[in-house]
C-alpha positions as CSV (number, residue, x, y, z in Angstrom):
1,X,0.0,0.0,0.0
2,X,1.6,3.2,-0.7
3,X,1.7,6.1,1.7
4,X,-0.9,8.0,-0.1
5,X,-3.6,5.4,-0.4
6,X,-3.0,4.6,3.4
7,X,-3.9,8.3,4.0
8,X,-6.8,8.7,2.2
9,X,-8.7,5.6,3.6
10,X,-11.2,6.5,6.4
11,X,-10.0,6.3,10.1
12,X,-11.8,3.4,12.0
13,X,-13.0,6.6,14.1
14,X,-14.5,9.5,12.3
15,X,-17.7,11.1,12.7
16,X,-16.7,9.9,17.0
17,X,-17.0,13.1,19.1
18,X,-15.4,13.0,22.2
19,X,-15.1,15.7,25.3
20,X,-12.2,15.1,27.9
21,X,-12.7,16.4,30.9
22,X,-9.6,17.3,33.5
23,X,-6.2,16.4,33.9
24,X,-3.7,13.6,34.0
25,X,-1.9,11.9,31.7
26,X,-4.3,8.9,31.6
27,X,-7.1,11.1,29.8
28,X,-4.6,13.2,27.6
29,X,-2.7,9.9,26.3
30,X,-6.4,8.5,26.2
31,X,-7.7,11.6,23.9
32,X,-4.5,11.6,21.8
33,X,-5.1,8.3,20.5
34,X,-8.8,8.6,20.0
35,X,-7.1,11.6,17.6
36,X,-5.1,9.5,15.9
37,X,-7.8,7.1,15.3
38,X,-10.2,9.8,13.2
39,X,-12.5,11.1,16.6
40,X,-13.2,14.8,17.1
41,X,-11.7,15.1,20.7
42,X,-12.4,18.3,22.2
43,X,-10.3,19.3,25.6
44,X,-12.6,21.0,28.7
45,X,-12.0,22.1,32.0
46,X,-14.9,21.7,34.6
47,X,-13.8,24.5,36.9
48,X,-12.0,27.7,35.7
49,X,-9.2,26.7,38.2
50,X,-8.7,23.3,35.8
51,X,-6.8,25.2,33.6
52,X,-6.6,23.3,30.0
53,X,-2.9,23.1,30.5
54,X,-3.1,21.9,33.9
55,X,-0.7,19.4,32.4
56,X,1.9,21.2,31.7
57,X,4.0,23.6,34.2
58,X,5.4,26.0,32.1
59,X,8.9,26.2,33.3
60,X,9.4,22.7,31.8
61,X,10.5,22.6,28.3
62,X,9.9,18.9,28.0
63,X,6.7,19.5,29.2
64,X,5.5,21.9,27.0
65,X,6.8,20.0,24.5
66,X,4.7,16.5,26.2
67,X,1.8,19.1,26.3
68,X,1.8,19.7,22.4
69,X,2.2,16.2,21.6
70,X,-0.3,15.0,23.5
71,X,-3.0,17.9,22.7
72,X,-2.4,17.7,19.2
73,X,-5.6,17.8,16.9
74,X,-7.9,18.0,19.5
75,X,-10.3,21.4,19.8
76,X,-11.0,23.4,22.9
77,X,-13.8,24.8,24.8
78,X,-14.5,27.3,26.8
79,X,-17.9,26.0,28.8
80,X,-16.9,25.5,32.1
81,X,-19.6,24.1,35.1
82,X,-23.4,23.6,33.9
83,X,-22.3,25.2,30.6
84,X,-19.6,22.4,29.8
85,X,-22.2,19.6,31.5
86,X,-25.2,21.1,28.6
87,X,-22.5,20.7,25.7
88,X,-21.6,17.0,26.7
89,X,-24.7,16.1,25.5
90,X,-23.6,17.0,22.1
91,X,-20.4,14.5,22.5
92,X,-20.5,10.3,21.8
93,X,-17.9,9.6,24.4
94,X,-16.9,11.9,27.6
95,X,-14.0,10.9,29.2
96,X,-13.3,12.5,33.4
97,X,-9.7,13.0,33.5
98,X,-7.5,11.8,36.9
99,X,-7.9,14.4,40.1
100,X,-10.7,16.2,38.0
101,X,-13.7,17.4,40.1
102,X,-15.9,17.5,36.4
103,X,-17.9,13.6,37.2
104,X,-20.0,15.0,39.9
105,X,-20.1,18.2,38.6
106,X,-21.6,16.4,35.1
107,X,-23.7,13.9,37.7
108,X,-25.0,16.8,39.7
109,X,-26.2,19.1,36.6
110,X,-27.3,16.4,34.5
111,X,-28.2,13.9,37.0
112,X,-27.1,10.5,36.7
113,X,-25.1,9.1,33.8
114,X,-28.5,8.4,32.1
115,X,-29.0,13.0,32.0
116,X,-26.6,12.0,29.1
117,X,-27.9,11.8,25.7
118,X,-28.7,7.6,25.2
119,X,-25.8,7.7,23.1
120,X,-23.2,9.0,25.4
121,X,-20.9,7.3,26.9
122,X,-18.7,8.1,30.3
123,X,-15.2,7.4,31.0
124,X,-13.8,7.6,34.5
125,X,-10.1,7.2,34.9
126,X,-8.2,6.9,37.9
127,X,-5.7,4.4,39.7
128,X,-8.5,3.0,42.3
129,X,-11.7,4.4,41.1
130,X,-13.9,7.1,43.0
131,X,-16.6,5.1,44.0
132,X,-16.1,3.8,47.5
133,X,-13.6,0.9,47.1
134,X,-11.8,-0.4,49.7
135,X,-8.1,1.6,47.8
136,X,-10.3,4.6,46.8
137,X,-8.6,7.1,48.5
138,X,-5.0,5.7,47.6
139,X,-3.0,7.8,45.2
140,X,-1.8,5.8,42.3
141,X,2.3,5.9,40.9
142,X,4.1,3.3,38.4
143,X,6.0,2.4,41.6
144,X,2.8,1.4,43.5
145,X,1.0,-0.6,40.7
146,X,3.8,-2.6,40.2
147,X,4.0,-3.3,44.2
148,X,0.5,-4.6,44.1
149,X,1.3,-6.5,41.2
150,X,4.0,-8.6,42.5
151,X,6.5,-7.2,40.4
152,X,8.7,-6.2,42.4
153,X,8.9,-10.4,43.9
154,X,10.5,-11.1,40.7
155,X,13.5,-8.9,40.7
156,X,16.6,-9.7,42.4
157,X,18.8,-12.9,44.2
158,X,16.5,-15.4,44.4
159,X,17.3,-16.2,48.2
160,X,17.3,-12.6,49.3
161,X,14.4,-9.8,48.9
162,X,13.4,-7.6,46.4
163,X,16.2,-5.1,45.6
């Protein structure tokens, strides 16, 4: 297949509209493929204070330059509170970025997840969930996944501990 032809077919994708709400690199690295895929992904904030570069601190340059890598393509709004929860409506997919206050924001002006249009579909992402488990409140890392996975069991001498 030459480059061309593999450009011009459709992306498995289009015509998908998608809002992501809040921070974290989960939701960015989430939206950024949905991009490269053919969606519409449009970037919100739910509060004013959830800037829509919360993700980057701009005395990094790598993370500016993380920032426009991963924001490529996508559109952004400024709705913010009810205003952001009416235009959600309007979007296929919504997905509620790590440390974001926008889910119950969304539940509380729209209701429950059924206020969404029929069609809508909502995304939470986070390390533990929100919802009352028993690691709820933990904070998340690489370091503690791997823990809890045992990884850490299979490095190192085999009759000494984890090192």
């Amino acid at each position: 297949m030459t480059q061309q032809a593999a450009s011009s077919s459709p992306r498995p994708l289009a015509g998908l509209r998608v809002l992501e709400v809040g921070g974290g690199a989960a939701a960015a690295s989430c939206g950024r493929m949905l991009v490269d895929a053919g969606a519409q992904v449009t970037r919100g904030a739910w509060r004013a204070e959830e800037a829509l570069s919360g993700l980057v601190r701009e005395d990094l340059a790598w993370d500016q330059d993380y920032a426009r890598f991963v924001h490529a393509g996508k559109r952004t709004t400024d709705a913010v509170g009810t205003a952001l929860a009416a235009a959600s409506r309007d979007f296929d997919l919504v997905i509620v970025g790590e440390g974001s206050s926008a889910l119950a924001g969304l539940h509380e002006s729209v209701g429950t997840d059924q206020g969404f249009s029929p069609r809508t579909a909502v995304i939470e992402l986070s390390w533990f969930g929100r919802r009352g488990g028993p690691w709820a409140h933990w904070q998340g890392s690489d370091l503690v996944v791997q823990a809890l996975s045992g990884m850490p069991h299979m490095v190192g001498r085999p009759e000494g501990p984890p090192t």
